[in-house]
TORKOL-4160 file (C-alpha; in steps of 0.2 Angstrom, whole numbers, padded with zeros to 4 digits, m for minus):
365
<pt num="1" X="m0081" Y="m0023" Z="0106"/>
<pt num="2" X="m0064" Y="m0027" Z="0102"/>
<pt num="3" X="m0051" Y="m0011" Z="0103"/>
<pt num="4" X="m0039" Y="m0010" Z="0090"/>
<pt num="5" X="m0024" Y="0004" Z="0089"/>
<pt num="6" X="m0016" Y="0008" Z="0072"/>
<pt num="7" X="0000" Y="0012" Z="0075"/>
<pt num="8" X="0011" Y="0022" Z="0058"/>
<pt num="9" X="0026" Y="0032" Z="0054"/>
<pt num="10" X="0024" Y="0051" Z="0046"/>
<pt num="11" X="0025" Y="0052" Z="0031"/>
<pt num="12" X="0016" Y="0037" Z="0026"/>
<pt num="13" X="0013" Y="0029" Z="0012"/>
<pt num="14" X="m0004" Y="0029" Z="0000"/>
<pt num="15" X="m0008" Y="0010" Z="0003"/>
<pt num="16" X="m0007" Y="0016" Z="0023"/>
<pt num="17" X="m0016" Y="0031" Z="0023"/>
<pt num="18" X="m0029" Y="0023" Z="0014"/>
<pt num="19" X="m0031" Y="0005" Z="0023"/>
<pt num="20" X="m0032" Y="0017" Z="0040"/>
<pt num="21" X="m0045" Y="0027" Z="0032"/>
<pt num="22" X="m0055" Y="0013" Z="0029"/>
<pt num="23" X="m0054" Y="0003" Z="0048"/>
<pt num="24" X="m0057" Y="0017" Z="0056"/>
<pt num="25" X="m0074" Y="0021" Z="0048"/>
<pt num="26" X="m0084" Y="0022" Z="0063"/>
<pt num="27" X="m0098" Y="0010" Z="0054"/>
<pt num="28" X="m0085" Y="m0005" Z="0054"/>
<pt num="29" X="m0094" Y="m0017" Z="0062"/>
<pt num="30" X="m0085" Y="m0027" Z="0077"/>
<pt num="31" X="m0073" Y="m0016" Z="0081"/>
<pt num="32" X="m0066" Y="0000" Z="0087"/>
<pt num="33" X="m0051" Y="0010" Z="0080"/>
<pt num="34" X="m0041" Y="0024" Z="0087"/>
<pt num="35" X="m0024" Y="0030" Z="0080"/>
<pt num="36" X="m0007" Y="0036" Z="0083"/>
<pt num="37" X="0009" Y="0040" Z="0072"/>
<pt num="38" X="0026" Y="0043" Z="0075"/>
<pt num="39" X="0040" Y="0055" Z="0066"/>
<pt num="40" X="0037" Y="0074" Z="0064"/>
<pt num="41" X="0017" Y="0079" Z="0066"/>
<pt num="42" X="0014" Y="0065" Z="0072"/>
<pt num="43" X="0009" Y="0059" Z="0091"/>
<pt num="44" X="0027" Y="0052" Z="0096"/>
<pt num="45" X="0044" Y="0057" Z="0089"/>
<pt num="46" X="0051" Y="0041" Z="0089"/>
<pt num="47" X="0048" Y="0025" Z="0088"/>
<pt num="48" X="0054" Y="0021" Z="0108"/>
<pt num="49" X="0044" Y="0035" Z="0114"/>
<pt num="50" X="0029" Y="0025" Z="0105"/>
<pt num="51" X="0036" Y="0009" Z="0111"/>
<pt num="52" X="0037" Y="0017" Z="0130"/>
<pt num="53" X="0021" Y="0024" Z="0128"/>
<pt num="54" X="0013" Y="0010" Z="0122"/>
<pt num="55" X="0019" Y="m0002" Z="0135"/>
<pt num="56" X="0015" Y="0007" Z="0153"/>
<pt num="57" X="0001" Y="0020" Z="0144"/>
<pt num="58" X="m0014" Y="0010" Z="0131"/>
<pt num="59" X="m0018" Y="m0006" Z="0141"/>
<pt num="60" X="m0035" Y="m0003" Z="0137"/>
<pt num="61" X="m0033" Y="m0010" Z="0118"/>
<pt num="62" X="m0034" Y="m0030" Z="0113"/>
<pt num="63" X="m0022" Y="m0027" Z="0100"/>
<pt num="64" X="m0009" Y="m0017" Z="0093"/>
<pt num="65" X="m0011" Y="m0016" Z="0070"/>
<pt num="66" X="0008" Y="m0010" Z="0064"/>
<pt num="67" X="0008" Y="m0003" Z="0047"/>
<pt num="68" X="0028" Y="m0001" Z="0044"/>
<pt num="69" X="0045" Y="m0006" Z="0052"/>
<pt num="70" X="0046" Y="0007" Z="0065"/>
<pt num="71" X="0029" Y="0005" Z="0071"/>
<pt num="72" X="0030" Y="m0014" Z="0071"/>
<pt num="73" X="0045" Y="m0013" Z="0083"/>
<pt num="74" X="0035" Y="0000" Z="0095"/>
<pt num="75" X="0020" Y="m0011" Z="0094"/>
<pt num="76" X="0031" Y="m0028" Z="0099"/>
<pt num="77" X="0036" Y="m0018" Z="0117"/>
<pt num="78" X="0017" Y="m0017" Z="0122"/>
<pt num="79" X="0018" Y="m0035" Z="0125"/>
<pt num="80" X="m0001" Y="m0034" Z="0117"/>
<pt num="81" X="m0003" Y="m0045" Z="0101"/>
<pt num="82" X="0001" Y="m0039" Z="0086"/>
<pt num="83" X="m0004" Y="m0035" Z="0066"/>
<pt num="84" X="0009" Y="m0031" Z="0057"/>
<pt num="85" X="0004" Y="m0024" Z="0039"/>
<pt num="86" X="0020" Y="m0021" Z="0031"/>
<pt num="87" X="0022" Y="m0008" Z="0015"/>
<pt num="88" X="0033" Y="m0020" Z="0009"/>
<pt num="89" X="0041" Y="m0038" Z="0009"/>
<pt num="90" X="0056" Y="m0040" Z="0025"/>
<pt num="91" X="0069" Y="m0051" Z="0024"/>
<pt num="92" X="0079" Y="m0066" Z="0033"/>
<pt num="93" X="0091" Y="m0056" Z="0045"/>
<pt num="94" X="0084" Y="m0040" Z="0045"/>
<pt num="95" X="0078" Y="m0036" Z="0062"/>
<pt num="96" X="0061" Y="m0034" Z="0056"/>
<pt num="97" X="0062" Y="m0051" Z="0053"/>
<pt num="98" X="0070" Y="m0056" Z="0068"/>
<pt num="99" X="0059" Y="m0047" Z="0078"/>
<pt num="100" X="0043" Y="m0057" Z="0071"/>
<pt num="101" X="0052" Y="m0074" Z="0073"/>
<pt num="102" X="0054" Y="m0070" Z="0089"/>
<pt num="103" X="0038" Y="m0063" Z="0096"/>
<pt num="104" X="0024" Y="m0077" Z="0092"/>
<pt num="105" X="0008" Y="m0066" Z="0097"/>
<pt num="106" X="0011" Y="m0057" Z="0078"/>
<pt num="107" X="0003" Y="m0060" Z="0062"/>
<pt num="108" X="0008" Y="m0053" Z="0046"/>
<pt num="109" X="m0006" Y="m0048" Z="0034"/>
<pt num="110" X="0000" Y="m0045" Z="0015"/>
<pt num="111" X="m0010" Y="m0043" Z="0001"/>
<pt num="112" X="m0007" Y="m0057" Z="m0011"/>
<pt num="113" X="m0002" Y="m0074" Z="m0010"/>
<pt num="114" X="0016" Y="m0072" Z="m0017"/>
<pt num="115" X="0019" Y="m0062" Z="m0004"/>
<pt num="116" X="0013" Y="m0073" Z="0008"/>
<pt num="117" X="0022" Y="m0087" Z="0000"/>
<pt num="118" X="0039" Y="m0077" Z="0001"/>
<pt num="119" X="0039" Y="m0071" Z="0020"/>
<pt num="120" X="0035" Y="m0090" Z="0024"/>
<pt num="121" X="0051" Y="m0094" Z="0013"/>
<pt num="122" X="0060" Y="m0083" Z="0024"/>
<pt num="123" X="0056" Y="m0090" Z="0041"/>
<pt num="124" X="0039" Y="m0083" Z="0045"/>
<pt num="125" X="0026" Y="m0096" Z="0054"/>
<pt num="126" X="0014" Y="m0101" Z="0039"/>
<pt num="127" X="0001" Y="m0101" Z="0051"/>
<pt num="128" X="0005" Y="m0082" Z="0055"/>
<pt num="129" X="0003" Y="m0076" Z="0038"/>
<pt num="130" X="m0012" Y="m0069" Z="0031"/>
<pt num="131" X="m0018" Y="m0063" Z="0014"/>
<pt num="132" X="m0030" Y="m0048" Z="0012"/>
<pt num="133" X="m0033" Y="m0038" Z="m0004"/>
<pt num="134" X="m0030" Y="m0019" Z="m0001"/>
<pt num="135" X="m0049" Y="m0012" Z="m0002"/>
<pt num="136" X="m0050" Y="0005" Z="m0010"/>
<pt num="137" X="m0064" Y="0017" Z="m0008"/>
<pt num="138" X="m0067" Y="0030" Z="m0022"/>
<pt num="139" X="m0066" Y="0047" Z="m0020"/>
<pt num="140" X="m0083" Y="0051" Z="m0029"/>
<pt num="141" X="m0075" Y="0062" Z="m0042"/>
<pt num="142" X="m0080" Y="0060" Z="m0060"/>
<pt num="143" X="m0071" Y="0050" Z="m0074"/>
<pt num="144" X="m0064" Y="0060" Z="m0088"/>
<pt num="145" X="m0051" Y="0073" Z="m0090"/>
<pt num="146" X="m0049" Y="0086" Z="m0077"/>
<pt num="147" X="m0044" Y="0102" Z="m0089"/>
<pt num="148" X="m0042" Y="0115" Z="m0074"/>
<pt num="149" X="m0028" Y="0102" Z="m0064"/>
<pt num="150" X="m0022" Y="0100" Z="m0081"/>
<pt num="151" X="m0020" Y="0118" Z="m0084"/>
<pt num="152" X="m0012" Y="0122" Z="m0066"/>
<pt num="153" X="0004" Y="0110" Z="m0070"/>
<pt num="154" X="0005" Y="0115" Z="m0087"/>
<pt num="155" X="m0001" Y="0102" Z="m0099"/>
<pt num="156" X="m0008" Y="0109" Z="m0116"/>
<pt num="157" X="m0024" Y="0102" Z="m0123"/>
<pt num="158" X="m0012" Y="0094" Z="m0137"/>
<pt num="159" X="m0001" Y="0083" Z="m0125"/>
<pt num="160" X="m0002" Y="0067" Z="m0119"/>
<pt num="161" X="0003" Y="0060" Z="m0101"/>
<pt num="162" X="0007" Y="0044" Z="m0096"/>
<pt num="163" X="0006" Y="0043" Z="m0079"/>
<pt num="164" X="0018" Y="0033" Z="m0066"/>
<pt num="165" X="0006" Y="0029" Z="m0052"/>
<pt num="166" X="0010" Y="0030" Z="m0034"/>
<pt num="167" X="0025" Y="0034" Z="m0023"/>
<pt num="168" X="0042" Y="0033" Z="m0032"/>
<pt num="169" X="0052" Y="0020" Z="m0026"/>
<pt num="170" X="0063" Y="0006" Z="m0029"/>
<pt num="171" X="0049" Y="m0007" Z="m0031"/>
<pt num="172" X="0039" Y="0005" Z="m0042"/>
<pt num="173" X="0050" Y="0005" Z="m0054"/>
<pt num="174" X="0047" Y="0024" Z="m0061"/>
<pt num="175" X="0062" Y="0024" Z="m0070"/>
<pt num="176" X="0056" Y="0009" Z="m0081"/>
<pt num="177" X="0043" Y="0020" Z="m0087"/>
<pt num="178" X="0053" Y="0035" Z="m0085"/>
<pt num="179" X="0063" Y="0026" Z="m0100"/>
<pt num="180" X="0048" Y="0023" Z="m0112"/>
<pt num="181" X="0041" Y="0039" Z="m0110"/>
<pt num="182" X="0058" Y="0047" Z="m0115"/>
<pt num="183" X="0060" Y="0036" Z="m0131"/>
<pt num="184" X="0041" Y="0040" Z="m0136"/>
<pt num="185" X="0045" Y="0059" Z="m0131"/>
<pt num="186" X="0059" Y="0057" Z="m0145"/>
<pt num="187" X="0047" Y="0052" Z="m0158"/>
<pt num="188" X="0033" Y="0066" Z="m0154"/>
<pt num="189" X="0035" Y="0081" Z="m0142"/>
<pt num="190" X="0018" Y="0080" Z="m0136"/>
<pt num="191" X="0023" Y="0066" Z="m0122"/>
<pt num="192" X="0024" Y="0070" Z="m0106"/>
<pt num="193" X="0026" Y="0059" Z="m0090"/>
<pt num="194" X="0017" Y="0064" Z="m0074"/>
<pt num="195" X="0022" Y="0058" Z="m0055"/>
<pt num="196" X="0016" Y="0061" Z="m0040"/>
<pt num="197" X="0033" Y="0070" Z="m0031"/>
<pt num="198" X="0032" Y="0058" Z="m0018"/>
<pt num="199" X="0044" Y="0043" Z="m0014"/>
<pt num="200" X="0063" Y="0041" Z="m0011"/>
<pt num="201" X="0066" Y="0042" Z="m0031"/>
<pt num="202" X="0056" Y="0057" Z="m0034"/>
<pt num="203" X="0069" Y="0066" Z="m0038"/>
<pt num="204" X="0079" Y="0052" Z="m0048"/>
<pt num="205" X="0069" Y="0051" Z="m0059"/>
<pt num="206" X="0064" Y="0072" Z="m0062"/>
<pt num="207" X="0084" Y="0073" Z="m0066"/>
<pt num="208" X="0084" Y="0058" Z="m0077"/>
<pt num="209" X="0077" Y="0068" Z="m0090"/>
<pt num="210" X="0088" Y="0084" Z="m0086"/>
<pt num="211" X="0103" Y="0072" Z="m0091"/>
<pt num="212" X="0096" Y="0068" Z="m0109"/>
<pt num="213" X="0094" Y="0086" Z="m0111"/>
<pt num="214" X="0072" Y="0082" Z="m0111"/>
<pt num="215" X="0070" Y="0095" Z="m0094"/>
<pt num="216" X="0051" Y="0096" Z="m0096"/>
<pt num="217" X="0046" Y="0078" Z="m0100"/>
<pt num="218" X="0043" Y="0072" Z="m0081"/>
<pt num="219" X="0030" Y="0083" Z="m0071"/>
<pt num="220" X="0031" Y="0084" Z="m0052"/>
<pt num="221" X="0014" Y="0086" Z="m0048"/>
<pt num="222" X="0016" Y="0091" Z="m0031"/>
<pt num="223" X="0033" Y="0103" Z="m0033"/>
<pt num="224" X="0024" Y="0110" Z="m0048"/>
<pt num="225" X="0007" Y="0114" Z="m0037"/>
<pt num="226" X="0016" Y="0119" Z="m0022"/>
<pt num="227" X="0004" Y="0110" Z="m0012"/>
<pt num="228" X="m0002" Y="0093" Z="m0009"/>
<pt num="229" X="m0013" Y="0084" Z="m0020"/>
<pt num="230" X="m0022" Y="0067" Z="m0019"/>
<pt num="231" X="m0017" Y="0052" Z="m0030"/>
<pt num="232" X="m0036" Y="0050" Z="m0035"/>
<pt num="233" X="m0036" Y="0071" Z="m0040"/>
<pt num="234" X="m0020" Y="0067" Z="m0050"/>
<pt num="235" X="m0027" Y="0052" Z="m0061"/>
<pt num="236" X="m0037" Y="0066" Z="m0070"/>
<pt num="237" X="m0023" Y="0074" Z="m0078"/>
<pt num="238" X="m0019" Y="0060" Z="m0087"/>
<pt num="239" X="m0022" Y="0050" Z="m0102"/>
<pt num="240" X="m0014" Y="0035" Z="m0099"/>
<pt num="241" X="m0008" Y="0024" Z="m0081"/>
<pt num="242" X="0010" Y="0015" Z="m0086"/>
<pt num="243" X="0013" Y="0004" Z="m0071"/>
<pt num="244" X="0031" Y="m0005" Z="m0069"/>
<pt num="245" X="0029" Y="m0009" Z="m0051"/>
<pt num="246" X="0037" Y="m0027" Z="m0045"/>
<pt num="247" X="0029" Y="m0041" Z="m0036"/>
<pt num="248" X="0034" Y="m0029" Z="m0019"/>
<pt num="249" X="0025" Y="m0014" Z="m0024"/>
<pt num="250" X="0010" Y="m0009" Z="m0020"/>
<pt num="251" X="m0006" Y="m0012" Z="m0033"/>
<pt num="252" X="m0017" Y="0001" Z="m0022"/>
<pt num="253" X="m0012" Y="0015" Z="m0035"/>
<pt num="254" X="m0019" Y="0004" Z="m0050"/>
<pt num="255" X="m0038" Y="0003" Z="m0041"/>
<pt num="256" X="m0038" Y="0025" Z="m0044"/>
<pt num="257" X="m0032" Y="0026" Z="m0059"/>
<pt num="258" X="m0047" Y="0013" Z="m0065"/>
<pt num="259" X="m0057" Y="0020" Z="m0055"/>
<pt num="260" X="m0054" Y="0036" Z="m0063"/>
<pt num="261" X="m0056" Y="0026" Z="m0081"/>
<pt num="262" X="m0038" Y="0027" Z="m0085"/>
<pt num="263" X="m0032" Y="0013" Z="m0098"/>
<pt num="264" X="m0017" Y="0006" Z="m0090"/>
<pt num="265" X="m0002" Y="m0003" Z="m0097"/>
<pt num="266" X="0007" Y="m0014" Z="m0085"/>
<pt num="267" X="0023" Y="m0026" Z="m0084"/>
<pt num="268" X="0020" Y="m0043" Z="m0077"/>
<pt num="269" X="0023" Y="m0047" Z="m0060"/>
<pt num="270" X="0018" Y="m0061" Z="m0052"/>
<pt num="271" X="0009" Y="m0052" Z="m0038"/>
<pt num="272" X="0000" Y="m0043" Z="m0053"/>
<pt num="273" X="m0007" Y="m0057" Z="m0061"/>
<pt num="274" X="m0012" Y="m0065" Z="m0045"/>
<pt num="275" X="m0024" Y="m0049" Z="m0044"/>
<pt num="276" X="m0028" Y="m0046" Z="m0061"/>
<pt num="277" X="m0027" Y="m0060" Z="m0069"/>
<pt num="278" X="m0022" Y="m0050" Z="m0085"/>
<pt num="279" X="m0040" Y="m0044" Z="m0087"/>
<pt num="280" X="m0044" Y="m0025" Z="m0088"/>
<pt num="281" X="m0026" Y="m0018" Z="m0092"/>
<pt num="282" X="m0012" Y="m0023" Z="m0106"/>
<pt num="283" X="0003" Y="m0034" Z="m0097"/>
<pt num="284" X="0018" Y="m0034" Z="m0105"/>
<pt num="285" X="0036" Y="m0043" Z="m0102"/>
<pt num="286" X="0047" Y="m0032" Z="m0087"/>
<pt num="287" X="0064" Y="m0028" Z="m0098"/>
<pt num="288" X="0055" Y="m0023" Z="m0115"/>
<pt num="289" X="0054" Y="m0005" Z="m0112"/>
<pt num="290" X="0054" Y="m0003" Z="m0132"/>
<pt num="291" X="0036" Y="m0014" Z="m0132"/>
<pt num="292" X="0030" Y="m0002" Z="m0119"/>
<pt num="293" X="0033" Y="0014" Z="m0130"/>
<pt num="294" X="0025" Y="0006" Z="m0145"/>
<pt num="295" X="0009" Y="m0001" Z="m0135"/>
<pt num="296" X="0006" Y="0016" Z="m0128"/>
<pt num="297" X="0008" Y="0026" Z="m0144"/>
<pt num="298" X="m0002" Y="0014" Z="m0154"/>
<pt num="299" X="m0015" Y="0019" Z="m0137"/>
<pt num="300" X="m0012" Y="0040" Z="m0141"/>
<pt num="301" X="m0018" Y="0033" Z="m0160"/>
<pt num="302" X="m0032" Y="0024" Z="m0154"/>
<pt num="303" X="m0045" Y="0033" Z="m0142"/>
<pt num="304" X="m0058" Y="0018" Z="m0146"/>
<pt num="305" X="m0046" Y="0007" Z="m0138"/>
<pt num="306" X="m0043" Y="0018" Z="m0124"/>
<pt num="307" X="m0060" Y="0019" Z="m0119"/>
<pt num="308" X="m0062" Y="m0001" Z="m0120"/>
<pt num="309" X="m0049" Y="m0003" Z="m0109"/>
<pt num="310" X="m0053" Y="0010" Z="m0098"/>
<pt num="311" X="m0070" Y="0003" Z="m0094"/>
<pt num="312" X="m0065" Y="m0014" Z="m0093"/>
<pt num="313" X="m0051" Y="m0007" Z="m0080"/>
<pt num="314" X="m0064" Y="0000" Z="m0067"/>
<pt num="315" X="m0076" Y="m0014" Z="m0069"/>
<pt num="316" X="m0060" Y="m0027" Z="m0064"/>
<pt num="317" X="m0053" Y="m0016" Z="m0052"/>
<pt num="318" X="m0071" Y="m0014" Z="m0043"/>
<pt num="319" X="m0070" Y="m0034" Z="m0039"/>
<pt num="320" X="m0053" Y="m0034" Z="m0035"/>
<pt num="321" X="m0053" Y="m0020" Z="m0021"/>
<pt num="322" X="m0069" Y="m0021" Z="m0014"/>
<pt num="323" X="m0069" Y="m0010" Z="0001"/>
<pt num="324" X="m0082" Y="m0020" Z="0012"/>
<pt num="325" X="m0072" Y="m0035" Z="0011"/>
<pt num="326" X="m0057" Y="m0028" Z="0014"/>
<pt num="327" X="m0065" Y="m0021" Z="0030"/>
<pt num="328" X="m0073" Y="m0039" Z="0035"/>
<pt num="329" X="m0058" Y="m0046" Z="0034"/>
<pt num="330" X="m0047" Y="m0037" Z="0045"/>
<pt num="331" X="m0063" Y="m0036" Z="0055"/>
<pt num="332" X="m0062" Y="m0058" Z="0053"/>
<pt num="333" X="m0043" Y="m0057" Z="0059"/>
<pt num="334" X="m0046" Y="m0046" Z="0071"/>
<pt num="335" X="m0059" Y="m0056" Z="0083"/>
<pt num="336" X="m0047" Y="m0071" Z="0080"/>
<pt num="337" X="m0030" Y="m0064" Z="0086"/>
<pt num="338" X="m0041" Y="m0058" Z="0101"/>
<pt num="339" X="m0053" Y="m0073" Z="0105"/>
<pt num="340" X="m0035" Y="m0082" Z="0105"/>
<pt num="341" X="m0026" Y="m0070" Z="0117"/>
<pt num="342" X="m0041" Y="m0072" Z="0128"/>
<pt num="343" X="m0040" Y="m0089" Z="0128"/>
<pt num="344" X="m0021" Y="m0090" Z="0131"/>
<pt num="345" X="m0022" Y="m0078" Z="0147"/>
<pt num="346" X="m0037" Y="m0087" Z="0151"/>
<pt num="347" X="m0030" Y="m0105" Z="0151"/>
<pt num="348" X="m0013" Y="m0100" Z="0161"/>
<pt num="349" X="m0023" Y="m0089" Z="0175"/>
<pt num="350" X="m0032" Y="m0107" Z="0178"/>
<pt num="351" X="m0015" Y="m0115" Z="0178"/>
<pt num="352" X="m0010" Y="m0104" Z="0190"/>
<pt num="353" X="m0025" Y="m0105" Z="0200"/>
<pt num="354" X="m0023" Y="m0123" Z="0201"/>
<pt num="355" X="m0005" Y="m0125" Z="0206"/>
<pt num="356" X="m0008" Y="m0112" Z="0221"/>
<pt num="357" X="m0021" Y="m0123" Z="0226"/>
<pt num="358" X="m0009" Y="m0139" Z="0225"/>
<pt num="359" X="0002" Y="m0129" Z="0236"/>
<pt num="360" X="m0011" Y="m0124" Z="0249"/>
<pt num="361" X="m0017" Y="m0142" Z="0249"/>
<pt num="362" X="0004" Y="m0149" Z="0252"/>
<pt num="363" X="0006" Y="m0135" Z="0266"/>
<pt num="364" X="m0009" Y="m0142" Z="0274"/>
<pt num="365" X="m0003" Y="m0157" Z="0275"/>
């Protein structure tokens, strides 16, 4: 049974957390999974106390599976091959992307064929790249509203909350939504605009509203809790999922909120309709934040409609992430990296072989 070690940084994000979760069932068939992470809690400190670790410590894996920057540099020092599984695209002259131009026992798995596409444009080997669809697996709690978590972050029975799925970042693209839900906050008070807390932009986009003199429009779920709370427990304090991510961000945070029969309003992407095909949600153009606002009020007006989409959401989102490919796959990749390491040591220790016995056979003679 092959051996593999998932190697990430603390914190990590969602799509990680997850995607771990998933390979290192015990059930996975054809493999074996054990972890480690680096940064604070975590099992190294730093990413060449992993690197040295990982090189003179763990021979006994096949393969090494990377799941951000810092990891993927540790895992290259093992000299094992490795998956790398990066949250996001890297680009030419970055020394992630030197690092997997230069190392040619690495394959970079993304989740869509854009992204593929583009780490190809930038140099990378096609033959090295790899598409598998993030797998999500639900969390088995009921669809509907959950009125107690609504309650504990201070949502009235009256108000309705769009939520900006996911970590707040760059890619994410909060403060797109951030900017509809102040414009529909103008027009009735009841808006409100929920976020995770998490992200480098988490606290952008909380101050955004301070400025227009609107301080209780955004909702930091995690700062208002004072604890941690999952993405999937979070989906049922809202009414509607506004997602304004680009082609770079992750899509894993659309599969809860449909799981949790959210309607969801999305701008297009090119990594989105690669996905979703436009089925199950409302796309709409990237820049016309006015269109957003009017879409999702005529949604507050119309709980018919809500419903509809919400259904139709889940149903699309359970074909699209389906947890037992997602699993097969990597499971797929993961034989293949490994059967061809094998036969590359293999193949150089009989070339070996057979030039020491050329020299035995010249210094007999």
């Amino acid at each position: 049974m092959i051996r593999v070690l998932h190697l990430f940084c603390r914190p990590s994000t969602f799509q990680t957390e997850h995607g771990v979760s998933l390979l290192s069932d015990p059930t996975a068939g054809g493999f074996h999974s054990a972890t480690l992470t680096i940064g604070r809690g975590g099992d190294f400190r730093s990413a060449l106390g992993a690197a040295a670790n990982l090189r003179f410590g763990h021979s006994g894996f096949e393969l090494v599976h990377a799941w951000d920057a810092r990891s993927f540099i540790a895992a290259v020092a093992s000299g094992l091959p490795v998956i790398f599984s990066p949250p996001g695209r890297f680009r030419r002259g970055t020394w992630s992307w030197l690092a997997t131009s230069a190392y040619h026992d690495v394959h970079v798995v993304s989740p869509t064929r854009w992204g593929c596409d583009a780490q190809v444009r930038e140099g990378l080997a096609r033959e090295r790249c790899h598409v598998i669809v993030p797998g999500y697996e639900t969390a088995g709690r009921p669809a509907g509203v959950d009125a107690g978590l609504r309650a504990r972050l201070g949502i009235l029975p009256s108000q309705f909350v769009i939520l900006a799925p996911g970590e707040s970042s760059r890619s994410a693209r909060h403060r797109v939504a951030w900017h509809a839900a102040a414009i529909l906050r103008v027009l009735d008070d009841r808006f409100r605009m929920l976020i995770w807390g998490r992200g480098p932009e988490a606290r952008l986009i909380r101050d955004l509203s301070a400025k227009v003199k609107q301080p209780d429009l955004v909702i930091e779920a995690e700062k208002r809790l004072g604890h941690e709370v999952s993405l999937d427990e979070l989906a049922g304090a809202a009414d509607v999922a506004l997602f304004t991510g680009s082609s770079d961000a992750s899509t894993l945070p659309l599969a809860v909120c449909a799981s949790a029969g959210l309607p969801i309003v999305a701008t297009e992407s090119a990594a989105l309709g690669e996905l979703w095909g436009g089925q199950g949600l409302v796309v709409l153009p990237r820049k016309d934040v006015r269109t957003l606002a009017q879409t999702i009020l005529e949604l507050q007006e119309d709980p018919g409609r809500r419903a509809v989409l919400g259904n139709a959401a889940r149903a699309r989102a359970g074909e699209i992430f389906d947890p037992g490919r997602f699993v097969r796959e990597y499971g797929e990749l993961y034989q293949r990296v490994a059967a061809h390491r094998g036969a590359t040591v293999g193949g150089s220790r009989e070339r070996v072989e057979a030039a020491n016995a050329t020299l035995a056979v010249d210094s007999r003679a």
